[in-house]
N, C-alpha and C positions, 0 to 999 in steps of 0.2 A: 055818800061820804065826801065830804068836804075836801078838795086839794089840800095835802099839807105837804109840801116839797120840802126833802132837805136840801139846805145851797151850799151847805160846808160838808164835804162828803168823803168818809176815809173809807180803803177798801183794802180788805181782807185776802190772800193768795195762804189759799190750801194749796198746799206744792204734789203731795202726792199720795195723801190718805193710808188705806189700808188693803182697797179691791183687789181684783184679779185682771189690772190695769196694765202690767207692766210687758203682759206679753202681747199688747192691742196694740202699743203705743209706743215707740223709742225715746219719745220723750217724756214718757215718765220717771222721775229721778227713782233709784233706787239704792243706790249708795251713799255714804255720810256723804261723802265729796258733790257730788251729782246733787241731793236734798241740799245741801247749802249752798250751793249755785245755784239752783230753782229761785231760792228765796232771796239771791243776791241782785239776780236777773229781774225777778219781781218789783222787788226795792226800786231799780231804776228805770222800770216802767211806770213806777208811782204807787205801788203796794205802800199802806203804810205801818202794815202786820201782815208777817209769815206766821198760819197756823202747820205746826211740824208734827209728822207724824216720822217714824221711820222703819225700814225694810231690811228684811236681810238681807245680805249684800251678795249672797250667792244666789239665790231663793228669788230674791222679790218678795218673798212672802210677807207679811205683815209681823212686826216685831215689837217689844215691850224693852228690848235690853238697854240698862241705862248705860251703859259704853257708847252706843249707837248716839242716843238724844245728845251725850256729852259733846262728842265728835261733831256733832251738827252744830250745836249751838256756840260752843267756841270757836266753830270756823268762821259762823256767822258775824258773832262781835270781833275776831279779826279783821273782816273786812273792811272795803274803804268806803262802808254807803250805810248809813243807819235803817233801823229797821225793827218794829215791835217783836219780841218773842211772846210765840202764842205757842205753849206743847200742850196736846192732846195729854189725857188722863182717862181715858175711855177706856183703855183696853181693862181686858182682864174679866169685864162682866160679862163673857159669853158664853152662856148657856145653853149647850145645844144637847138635847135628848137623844137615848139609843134609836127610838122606835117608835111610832103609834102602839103596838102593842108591848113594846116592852121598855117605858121611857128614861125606867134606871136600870144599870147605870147609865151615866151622860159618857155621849160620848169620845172618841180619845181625841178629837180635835176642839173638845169645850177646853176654855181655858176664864176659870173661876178661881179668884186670889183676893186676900186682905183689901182693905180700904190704905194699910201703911206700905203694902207692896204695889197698890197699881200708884198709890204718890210717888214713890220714892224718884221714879227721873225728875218729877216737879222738882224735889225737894234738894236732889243732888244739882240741875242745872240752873236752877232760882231763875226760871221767866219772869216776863211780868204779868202776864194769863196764861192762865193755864183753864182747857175745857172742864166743864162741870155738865155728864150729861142727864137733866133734871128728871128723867124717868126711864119705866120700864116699856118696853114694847115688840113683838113680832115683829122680826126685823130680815125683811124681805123673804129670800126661799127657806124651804126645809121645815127644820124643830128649833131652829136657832132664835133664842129670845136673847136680848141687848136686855142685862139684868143690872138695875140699880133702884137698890131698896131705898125706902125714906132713911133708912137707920143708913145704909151705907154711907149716902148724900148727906145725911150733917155731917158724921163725920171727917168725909173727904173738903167739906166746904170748913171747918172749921182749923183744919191743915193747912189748907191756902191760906188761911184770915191768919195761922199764928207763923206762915213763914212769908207775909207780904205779896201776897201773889193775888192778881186779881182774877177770879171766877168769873169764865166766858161763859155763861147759862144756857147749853144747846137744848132748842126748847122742838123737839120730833111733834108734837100735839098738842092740844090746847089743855090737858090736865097738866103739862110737865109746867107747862105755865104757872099755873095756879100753885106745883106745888113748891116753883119757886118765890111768890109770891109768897109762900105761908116761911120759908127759910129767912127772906129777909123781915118778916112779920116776928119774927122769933130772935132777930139781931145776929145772925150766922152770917149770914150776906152784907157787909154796909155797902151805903153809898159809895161812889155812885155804882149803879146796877149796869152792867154789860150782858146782853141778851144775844144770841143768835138765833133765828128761826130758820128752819132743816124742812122744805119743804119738797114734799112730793117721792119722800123715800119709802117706799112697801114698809110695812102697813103703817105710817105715820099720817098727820097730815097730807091731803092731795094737796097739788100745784096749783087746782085753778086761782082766779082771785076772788073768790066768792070766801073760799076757805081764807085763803091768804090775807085778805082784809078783817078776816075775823079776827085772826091772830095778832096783827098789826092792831088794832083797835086795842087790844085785850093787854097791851104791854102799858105801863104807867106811864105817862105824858111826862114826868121827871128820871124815867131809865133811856138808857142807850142802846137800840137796836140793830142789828144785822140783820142779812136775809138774803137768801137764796134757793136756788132748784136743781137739781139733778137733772144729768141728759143734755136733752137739746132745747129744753124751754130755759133751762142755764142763760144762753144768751139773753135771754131779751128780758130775765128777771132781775138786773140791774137797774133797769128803769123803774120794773116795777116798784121794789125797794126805793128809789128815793123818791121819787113820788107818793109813797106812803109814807115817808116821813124818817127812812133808816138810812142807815149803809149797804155796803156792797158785799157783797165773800165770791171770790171765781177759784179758777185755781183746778189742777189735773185730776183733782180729790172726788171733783163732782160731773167734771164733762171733761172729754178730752180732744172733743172735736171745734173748732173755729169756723167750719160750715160744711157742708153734707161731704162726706169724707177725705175732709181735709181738717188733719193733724193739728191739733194746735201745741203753742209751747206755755208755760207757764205766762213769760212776758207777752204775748200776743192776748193775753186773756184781758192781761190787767190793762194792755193799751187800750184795748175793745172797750172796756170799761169807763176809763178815762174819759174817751171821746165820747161816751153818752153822756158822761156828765157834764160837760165841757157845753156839749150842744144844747143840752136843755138848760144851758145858762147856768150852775152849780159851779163850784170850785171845788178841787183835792184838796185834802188838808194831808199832812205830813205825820212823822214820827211825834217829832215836838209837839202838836199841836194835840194826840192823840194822846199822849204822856199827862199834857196838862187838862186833857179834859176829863179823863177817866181815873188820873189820881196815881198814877203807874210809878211804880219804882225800878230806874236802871239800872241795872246792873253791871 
């Protein structure tokens, strides 16, 4: 494969995901307050998208309530530092079985709802991406499958298209690729296409670059791609990304270490980042420059 460097390079801060993060790490946010300083902190590290996820504030635990995204995101646009909103829309498809032997009922921690109830924070806080995740898969330990039907996916994709919101295409494997390909083939998706590729999460695509090149190849030469890895290969998959031709995504969401166990914080990721791109001769490009490439509406 041919070098294709990208030299104009925006990068993405997951601030705090959805794991069982928060009791490893002190710095992962876990309150409205805390998620919106992640992603304010980011910002001036040179993040030029916070993707938001958010937690219970007693719990840690991973949460869906549109109070919570509210509370984040207008703290956000209060602040004194711009910054893309990117709200996760994932939740809600998790499928997780009683038993090998006895696999219904599901059981009491599956948490399975509408296509208009897992939008509805999209739809109450108007980001301007909001995630789209393009398929279904075995998603790491257990019974637990990440469920997203073709029927669910147009419909969640054609909510973002009729409230202005641009679909971030998280692509786990190379058929979610493909069946995001058949979405904008079908006129659900326009231009321009925003992609991310999820490497290296059980059972998705693996992290090496054997696979990773594949997928990178496999994204349209006229769409715009992200890319990252899980763990400790997290670091050094920023390069990889723009050297294939993408962007960046770091962030507490995927690693939470900065190097063999030492802590990192949200902005240590995104400066980590920076300075590889900086080095390999690339440029950051900012909010505005993200806004006008991808077509985004402020809010």
């Amino acid at each position: 494969m041919a070098l294709n460097m990208n030299r104009e390079v925006f990068i993405t801060c997951a601030v705090t995901g959805t794991g069982d993060t928060t009791g490893k790490s002190r710095h992962v946010p876990r309150t409205p307050k805390e998620i919106a300083a992640a992603a304010v902190e980011a910002a001036k590290a040179g993040a030029a998208v916070a993707h938001i996820h958010v937690r219970d504030p007693g719990t840690g635990a991973a949460s869906r309530r549109n109070d919570l995204y509210k509370e984040v995101t207008d703290r956000i646009r209060q602040a004194d530092i711009d910054i893309v909103l990117n709200i996760s829309a994932g939740m809600g498809g998790d499928v997780i079985f009683g038993s090998v032997e006895e696999p219904l009922p599901l059981a009491p921690t599956a948490d399975v709802i509408g296509a208009t109830e897992r939008f509805s924070p999209v739809a109450e806080c108007r980001p301007e991406i909001c995630t789209l995740d393009c398929g279904s898969m075995n998603f790491n330990l257990g019974d637990y499958i990440m469920a997203n039907t073709p029927s669910m996916l147009r419909a969640m994709a054609k909510m973002m298209a009729d409230h202005g919101v641009r679909p971030e295409i998280e692509v786990f494997d190379t058929g979610h690729l493909w069946f995001a390909k058949q979405l904008v083939e079908e006129g659900i998706i326009e231009n321009p296409v925003l992609v991310q590729l999820c490497m290296g999460v059980p059972w998705g695509a693996p992290n090496d670059l054997d696979h990773f090149l594949v997928m990178a190849k496999s994204v349209p030469s006229n769409w715009t791609f992200s890319a990252f890895s899980i763990g400790r290969d997290a670091l050094a998959y920023p390069a990889a990304a723009v050297l294939a031709g993408g962007n960046i995504r770091v962030g507490l969401e995927d690693n939470i270490y900065l190097g063999k166990g030492q802590f990192a914080t949200n902005g240590q990721l995104v400066e980590r980042a920076v300075n590889i791109v900086e080095n390999m001769g690339g440029k950051i490009i900012g909010p505005a420059e993200v806004r006008q490439k991808l077509k985004l509406t402020k809010r």
